[in-house]
Backbone as CSV, one residue per row, in Angstrom:
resi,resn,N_x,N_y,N_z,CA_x,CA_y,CA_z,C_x,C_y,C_z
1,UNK,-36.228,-3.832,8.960,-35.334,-2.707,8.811,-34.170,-3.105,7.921
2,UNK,-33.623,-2.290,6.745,-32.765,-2.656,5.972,-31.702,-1.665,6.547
3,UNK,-30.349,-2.794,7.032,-29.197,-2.077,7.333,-28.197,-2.260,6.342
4,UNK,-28.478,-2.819,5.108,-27.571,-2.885,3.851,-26.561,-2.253,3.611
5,UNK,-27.429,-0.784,3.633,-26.468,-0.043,2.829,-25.474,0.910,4.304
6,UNK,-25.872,0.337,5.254,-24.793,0.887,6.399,-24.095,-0.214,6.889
7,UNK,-24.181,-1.071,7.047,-23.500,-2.680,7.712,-22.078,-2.834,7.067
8,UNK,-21.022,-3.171,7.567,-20.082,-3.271,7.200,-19.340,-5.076,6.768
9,UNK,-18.270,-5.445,6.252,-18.225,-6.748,6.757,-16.636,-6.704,6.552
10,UNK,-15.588,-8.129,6.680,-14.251,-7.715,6.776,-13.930,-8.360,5.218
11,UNK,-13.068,-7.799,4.802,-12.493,-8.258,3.038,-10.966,-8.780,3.755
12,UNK,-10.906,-9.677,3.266,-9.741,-11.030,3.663,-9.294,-11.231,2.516
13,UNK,-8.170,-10.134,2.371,-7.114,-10.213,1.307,-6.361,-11.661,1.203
14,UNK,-5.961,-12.619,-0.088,-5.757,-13.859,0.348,-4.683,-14.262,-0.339
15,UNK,-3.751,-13.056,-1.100,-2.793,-13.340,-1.813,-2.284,-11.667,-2.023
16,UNK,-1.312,-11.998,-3.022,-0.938,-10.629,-3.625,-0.235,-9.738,-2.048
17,UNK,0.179,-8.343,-2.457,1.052,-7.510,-2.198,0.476,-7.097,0.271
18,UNK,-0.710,-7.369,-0.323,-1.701,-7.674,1.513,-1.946,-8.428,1.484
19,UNK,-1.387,-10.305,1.320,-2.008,-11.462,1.869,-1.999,-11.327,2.954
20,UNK,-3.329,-11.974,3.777,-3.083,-12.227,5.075,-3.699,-10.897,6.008
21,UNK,-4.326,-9.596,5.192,-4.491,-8.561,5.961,-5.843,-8.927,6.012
22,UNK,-6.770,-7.701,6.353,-8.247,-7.613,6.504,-8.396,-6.202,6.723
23,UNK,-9.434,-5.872,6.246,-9.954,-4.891,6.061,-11.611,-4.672,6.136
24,UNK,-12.163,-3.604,6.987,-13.540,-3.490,7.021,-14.380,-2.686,6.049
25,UNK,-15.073,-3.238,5.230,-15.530,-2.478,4.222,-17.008,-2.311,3.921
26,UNK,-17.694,-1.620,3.244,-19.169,-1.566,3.708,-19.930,-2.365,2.247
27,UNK,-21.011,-2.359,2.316,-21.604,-3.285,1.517,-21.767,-2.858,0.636
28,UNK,-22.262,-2.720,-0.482,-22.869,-1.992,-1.946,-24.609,-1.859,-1.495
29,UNK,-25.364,-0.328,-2.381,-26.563,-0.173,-1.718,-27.441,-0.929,-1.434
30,UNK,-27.182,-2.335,-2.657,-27.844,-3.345,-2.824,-28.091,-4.113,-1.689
31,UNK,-27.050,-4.107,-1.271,-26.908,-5.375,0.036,-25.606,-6.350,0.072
32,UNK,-24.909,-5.996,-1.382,-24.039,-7.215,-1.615,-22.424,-6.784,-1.817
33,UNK,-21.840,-7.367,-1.537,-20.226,-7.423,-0.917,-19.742,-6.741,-2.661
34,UNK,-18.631,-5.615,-2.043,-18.374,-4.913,-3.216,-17.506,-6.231,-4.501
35,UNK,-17.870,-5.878,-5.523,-16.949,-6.767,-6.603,-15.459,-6.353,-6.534
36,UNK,-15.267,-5.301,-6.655,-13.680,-4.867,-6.409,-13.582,-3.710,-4.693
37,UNK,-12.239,-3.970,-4.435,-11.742,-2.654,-3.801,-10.633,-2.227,-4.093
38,UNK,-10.510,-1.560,-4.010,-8.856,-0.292,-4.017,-8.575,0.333,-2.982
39,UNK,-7.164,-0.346,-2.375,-6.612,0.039,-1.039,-5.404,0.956,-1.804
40,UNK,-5.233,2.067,-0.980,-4.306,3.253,-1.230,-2.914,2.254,-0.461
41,UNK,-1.808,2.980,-0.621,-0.464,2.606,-0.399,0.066,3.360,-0.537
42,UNK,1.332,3.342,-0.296,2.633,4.617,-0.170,3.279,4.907,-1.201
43,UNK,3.332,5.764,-1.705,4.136,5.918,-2.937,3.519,6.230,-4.058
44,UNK,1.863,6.461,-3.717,0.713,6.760,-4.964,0.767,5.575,-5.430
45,UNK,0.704,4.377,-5.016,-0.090,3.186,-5.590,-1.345,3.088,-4.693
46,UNK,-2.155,2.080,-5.791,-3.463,1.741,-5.063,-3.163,-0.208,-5.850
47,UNK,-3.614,-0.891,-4.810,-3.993,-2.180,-4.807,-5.472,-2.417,-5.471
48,UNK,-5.467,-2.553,-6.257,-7.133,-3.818,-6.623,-7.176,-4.891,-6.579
49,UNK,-8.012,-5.271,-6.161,-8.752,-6.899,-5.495,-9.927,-7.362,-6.261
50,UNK,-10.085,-8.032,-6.566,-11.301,-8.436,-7.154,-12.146,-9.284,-5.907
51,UNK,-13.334,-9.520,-5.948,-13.742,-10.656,-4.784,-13.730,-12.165,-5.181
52,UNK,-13.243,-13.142,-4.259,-13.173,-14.552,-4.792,-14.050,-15.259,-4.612
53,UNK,-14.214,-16.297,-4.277,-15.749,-17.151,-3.636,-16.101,-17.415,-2.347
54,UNK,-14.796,-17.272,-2.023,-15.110,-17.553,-0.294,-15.920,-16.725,0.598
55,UNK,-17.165,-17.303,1.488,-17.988,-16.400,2.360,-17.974,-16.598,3.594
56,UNK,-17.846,-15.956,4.555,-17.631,-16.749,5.485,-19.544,-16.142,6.513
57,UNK,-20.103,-16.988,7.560,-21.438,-16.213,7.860,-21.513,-16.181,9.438
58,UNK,-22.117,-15.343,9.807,-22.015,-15.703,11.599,-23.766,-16.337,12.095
59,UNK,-23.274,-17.437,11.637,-25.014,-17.842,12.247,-25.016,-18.876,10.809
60,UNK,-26.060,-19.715,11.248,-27.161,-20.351,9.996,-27.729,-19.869,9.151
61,UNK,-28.653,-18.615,10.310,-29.394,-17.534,9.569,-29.055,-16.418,9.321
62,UNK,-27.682,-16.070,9.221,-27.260,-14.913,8.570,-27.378,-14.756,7.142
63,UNK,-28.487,-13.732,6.801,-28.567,-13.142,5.167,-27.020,-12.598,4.648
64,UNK,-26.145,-11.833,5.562,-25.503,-11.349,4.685,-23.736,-11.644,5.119
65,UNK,-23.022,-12.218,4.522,-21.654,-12.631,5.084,-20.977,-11.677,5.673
66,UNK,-20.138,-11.869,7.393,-19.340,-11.235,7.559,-17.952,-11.027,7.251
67,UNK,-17.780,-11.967,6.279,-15.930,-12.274,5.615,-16.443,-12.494,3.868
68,UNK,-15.605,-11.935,3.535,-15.874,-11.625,1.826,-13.764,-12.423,1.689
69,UNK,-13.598,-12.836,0.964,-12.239,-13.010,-0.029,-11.895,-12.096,-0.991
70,UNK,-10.633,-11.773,-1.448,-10.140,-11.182,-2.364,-9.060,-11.497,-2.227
71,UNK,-9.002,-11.387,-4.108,-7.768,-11.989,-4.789,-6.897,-10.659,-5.631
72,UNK,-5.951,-10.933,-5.050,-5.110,-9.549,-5.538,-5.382,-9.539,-7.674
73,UNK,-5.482,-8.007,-7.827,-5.704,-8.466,-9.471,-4.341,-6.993,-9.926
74,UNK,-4.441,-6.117,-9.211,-2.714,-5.458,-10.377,-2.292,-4.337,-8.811
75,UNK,-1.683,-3.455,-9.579,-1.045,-2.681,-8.380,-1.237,-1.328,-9.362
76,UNK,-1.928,0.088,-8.979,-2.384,0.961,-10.442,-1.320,2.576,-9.934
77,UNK,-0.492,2.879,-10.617,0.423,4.018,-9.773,-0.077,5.246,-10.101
78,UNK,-0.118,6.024,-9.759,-0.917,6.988,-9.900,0.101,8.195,-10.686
């Protein structure tokens, strides 16, 4: 059974304007941890993140990571 494209995992902001937060985000249809996100903020900004290298897995045999990294990349005002 492919739960890919419904499974969620947490994005572990690791710098920038949300170091230190987390956030639950869902996978891409593929199966694989989004390349960017954009978190909304107050004031009509949005945050972008790019993803970094860090994975984190729950098990040996876990196919798909439950902790993704991101590295703050600008702040976009709307």
């Amino acid at each position: 059974m492919d739960t890919s494209s419904t499974a969620s995992y947490t994005a572990k902001l690791i710098d920038g304007p949300l170091e230190g937060r987390t956030v639950a985000t869902a996978f891409l249809d593929t199966g694989d941890p989004r390349p960017r996100i954009e978190l909304n903020a107050d004031g009509g900004k949005r945050y972008v993140y790019s993803r970094g290298a860090g994975l984190e897995f729950d098990g040996d045999n876990s196919s798909l990571p439950t902790a993704v990294e991101y590295r703050f990349v600008e702040t976009v005002f709307d």
